[in-house]
N, C-alpha and C positions, 0 to 999 in steps of 0.2 A: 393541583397545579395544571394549567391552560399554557397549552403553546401553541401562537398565532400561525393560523396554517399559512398566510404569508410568508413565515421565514423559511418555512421549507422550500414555498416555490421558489424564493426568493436563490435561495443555497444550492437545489437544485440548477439554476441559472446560471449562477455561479461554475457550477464545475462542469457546467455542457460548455460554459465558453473556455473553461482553463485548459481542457483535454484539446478544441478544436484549436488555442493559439500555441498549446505547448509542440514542442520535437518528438510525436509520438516515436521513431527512431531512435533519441536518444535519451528518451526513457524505459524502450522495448533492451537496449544496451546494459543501462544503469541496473534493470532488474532481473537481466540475464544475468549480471556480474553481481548481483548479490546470491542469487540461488545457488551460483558455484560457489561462492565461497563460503556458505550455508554447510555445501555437503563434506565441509572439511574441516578444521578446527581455525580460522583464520579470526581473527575481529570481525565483529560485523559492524562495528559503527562506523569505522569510513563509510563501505558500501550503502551504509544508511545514509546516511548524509549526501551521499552523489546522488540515491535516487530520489531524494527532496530536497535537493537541489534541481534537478529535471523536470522540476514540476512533478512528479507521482504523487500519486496520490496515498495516502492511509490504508485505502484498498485495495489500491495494483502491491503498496508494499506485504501486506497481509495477506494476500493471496500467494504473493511470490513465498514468501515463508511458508505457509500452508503445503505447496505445493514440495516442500522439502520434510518439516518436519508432521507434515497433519495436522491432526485437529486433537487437540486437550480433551480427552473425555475422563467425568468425575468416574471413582470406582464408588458406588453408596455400597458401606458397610451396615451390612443390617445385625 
């Protein structure tokens, strides 16, 4: 499988201009208020949905989790 390096620049372009037209403000908001309510037992799919709603992105959201629960590491049973 080939995938046309176009679409990457092309994607890349895309989310250089999504970040410069979105409310970095009230997405910096939207993913504060998900990470606290991470550290608690609340739902998180509201807070999901506000901050893509905010335009965030997959990776401001994935980060802001990370930055709660870490990173999944496999244990290999040998």
């Amino acid at each position: 499988m080939q995938i046309d390096e176009t679409v990457a620049a092309r994607q890349a372009e895309r989310l250089s201009k999504l970040r410069t037209e979105r409310s970095s403000d009230e997405v910096a908001r939207r993913l504060s208020a998900l990470r606290n309510a991470a550290q608690g037992t609340e739902n998180l799919m509201p807070y999901l949905f506000d901050a893509v709603k905010s335009y965030a992105t997959l990776g401001d959201i994935c980060d802001a989790m990370r930055e709660v629960f870490g990173t999944y590491e496999e244990i290999a049973i040998t």
